[in-house]
C-alpha positions as a Markdown table, in Angstrom:
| # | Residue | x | y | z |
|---|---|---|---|---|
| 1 | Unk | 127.2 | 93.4 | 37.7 |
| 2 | Unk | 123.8 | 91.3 | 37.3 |
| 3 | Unk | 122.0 | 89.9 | 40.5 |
| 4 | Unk | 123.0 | 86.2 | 39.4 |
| 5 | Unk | 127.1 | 87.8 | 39.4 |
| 6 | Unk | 126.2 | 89.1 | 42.7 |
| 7 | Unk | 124.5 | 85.9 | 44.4 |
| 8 | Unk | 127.7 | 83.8 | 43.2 |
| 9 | Unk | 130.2 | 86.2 | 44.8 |
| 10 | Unk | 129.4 | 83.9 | 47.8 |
| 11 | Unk | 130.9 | 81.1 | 46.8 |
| 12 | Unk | 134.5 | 81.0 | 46.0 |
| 13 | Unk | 135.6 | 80.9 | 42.6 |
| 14 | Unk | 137.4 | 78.0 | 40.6 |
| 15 | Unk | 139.4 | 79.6 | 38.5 |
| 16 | Unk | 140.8 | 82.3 | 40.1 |
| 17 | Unk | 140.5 | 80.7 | 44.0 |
| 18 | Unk | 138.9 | 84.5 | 45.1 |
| 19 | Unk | 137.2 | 83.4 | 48.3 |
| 20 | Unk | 133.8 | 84.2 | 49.3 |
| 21 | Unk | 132.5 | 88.1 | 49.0 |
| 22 | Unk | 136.1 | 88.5 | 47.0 |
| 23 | Unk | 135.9 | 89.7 | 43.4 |
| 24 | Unk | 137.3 | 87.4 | 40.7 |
| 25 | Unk | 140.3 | 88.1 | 39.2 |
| 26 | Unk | 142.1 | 88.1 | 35.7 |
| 27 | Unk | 145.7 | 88.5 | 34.3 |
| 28 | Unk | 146.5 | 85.9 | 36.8 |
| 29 | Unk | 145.4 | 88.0 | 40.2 |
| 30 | Unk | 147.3 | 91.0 | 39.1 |
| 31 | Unk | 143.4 | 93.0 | 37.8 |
| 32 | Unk | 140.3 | 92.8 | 39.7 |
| 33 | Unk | 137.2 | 91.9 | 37.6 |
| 34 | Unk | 134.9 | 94.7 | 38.6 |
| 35 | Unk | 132.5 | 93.8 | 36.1 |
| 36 | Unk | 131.6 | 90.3 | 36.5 |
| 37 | Unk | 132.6 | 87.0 | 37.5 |
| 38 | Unk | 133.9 | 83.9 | 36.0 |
| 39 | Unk | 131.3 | 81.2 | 34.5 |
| 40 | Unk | 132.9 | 78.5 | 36.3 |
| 41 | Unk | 132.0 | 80.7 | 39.2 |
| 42 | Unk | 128.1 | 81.3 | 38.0 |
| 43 | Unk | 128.5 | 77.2 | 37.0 |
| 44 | Unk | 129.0 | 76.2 | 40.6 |
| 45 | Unk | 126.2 | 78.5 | 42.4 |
| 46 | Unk | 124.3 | 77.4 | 39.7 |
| 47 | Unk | 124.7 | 73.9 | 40.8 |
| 48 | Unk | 124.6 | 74.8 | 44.6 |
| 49 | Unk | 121.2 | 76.3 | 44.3 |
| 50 | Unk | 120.3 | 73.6 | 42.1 |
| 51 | Unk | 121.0 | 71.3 | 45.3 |
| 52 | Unk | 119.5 | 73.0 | 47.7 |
| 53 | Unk | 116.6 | 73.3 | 46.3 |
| 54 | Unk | 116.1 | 69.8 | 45.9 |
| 55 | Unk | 117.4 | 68.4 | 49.4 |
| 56 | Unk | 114.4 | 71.6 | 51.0 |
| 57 | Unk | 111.8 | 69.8 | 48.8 |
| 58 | Unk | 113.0 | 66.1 | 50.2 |
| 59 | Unk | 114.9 | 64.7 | 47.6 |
| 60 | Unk | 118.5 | 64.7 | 47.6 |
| 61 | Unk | 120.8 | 67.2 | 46.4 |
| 62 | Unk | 124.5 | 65.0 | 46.4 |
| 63 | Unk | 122.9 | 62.4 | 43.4 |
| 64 | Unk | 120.6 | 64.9 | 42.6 |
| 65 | Unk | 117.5 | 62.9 | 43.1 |
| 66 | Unk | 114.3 | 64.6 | 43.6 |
| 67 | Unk | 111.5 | 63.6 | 45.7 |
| 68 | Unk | 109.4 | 61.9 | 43.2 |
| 69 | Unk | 112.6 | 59.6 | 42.3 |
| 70 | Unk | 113.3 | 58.4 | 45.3 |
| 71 | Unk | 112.6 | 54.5 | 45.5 |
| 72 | Unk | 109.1 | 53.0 | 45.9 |
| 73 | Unk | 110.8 | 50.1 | 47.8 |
| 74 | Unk | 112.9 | 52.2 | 50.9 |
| 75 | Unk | 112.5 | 55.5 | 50.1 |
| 76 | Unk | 115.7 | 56.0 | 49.7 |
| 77 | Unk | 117.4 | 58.4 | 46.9 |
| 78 | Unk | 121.2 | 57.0 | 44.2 |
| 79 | Unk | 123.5 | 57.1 | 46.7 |
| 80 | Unk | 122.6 | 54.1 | 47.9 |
| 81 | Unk | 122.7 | 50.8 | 47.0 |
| 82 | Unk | 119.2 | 49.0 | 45.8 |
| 83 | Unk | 119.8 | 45.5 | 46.2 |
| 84 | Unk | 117.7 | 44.4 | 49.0 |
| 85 | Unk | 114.8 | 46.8 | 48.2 |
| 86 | Unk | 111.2 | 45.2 | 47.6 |
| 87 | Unk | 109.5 | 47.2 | 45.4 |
| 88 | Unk | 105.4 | 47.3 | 45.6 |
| 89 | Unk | 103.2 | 45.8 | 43.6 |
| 90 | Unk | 101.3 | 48.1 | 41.4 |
């Protein structure tokens, strides 16, 4: 099992529903995948990290805005609405 199978063990997985620090499964939960994990399990952690990493370096990881896209007018990242927002003047 690769270091990237081993991080996403602790997040649950999609497509089998093995929770955290559980092994995927195959044959529909009747073998044990000793070996590796489902991609829509690496897909997800993927994502997570993904997230995280942006929200630590003050963006935001729900729209997946990062810092340098948040707006010039409020400062504020997609999930909100821009309607009222001034933006400055170059």
């Amino acid at each position: 099992m690769t270091e990237e199978q081993r991080a996403a063990l602790a997040i649950p997985c999609l497509a089998c529903q093995s929770g955290p620090g559980v092994l995927c499964t195959s044959h529909s939960g009747i073998g044990v995948r000793r070996g590796d994990v489902h991609r829509a399990r690496l897909a997800a952690h993927a994502a997570l990290v993904d997230s995280v990493e942006i929200a630590l370096t003050g963006g935001c990881g729900h729209c997946d805005t990062e810092a340098i896209e948040m707006c010039a007018g409020c400062g504020q990242c997609r999930c909100h609405l821009h309607d009222t927002c001034t933006r400055p003047s170059p």
